[in-house]
C-alpha atoms as a printed R data frame, in Angstrom:
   type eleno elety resid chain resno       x       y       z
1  ATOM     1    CA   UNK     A     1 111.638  85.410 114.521
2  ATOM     2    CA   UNK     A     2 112.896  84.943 110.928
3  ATOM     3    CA   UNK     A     3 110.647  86.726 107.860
4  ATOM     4    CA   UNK     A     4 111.521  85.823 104.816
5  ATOM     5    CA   UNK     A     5 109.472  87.630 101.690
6  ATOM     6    CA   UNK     A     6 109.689  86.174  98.783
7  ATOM     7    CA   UNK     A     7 109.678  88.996  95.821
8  ATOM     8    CA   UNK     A     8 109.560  86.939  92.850
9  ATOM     9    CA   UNK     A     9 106.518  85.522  94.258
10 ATOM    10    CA   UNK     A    10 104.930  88.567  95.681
11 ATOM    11    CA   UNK     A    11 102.112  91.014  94.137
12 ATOM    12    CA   UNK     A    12 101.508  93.850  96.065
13 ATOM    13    CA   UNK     A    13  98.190  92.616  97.218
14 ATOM    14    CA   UNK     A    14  98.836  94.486 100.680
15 ATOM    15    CA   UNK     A    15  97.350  92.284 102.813
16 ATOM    16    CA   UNK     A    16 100.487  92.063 104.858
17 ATOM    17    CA   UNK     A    17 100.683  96.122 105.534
18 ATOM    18    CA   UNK     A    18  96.767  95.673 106.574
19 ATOM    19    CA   UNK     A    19  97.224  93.028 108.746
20 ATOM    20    CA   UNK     A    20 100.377  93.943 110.498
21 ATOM    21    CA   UNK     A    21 101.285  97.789 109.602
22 ATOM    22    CA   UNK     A    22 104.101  97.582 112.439
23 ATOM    23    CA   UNK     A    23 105.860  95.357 110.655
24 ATOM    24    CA   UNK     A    24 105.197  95.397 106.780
25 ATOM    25    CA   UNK     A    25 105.169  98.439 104.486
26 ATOM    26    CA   UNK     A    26 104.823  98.722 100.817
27 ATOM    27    CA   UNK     A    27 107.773  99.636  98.625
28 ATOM    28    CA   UNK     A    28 107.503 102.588  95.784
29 ATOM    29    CA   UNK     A    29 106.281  99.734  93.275
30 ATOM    30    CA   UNK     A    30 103.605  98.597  96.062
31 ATOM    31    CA   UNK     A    31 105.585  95.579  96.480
32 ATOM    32    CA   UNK     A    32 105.486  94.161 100.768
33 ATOM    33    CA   UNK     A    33 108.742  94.929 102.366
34 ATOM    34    CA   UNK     A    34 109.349  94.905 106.012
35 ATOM    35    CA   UNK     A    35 109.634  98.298 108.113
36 ATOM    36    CA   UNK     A    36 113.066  99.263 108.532
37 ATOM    37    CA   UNK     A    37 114.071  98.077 112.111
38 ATOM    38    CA   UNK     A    38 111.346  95.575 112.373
39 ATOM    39    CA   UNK     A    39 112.889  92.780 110.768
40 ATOM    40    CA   UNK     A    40 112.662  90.496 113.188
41 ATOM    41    CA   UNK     A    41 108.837  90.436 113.674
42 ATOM    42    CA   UNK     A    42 109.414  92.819 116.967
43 ATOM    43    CA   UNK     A    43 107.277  90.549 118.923
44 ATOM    44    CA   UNK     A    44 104.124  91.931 116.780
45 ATOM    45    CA   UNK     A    45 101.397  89.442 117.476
46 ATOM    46    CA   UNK     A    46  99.941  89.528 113.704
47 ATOM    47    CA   UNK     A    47 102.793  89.054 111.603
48 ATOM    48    CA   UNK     A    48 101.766  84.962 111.409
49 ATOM    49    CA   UNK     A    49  98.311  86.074 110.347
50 ATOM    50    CA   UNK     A    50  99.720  88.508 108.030
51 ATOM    51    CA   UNK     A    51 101.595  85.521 106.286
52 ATOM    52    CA   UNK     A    52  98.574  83.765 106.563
53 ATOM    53    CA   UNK     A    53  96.760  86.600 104.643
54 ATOM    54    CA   UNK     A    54  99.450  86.658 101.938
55 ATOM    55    CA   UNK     A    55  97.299  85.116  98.920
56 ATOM    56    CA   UNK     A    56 100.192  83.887  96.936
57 ATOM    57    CA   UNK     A    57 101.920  82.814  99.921
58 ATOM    58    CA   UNK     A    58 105.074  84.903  99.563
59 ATOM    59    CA   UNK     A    59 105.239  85.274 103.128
60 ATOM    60    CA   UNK     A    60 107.744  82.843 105.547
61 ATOM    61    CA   UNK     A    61 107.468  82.967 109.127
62 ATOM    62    CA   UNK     A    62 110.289  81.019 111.404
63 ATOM    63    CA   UNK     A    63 111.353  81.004 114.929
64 ATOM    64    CA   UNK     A    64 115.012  82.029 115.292
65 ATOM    65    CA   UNK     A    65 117.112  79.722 117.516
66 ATOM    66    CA   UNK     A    66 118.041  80.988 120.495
67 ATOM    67    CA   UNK     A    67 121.723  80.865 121.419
């Protein structure tokens, strides 16, 4: 799984760290930011509704292909 998160766009609304803590953290400026060593989604059933929460949409979900 790819996660892409767009900072220009982002706000720090947080709705990313509440819907899917395992995977997305807030930075020192309360900007989203994934959790060091959970880049790749770590098979964390809420990080497409976390996206989905996002309400600027700053959040890109994407299945990796597999080699």
């Amino acid at each position: 799984m790819d996660i892409d998160i767009d900072k220009d766009v982002c706000i720090g609304a947080g709705q990313c760290a509440l819907a899917a803590p395992r995977v997305f953290t807030q930075d020192d400026d309360g900007y989203s930011m994934l959790v060091p060593g959970r880049e790749d989604g770590s098979g964390d059933p809420m990080v497409r509704e976390a996206a989905r929460a996002c309400p600027v949409g700053a959040i890109t979900v994407s299945e990796t292909a597999s080699g």
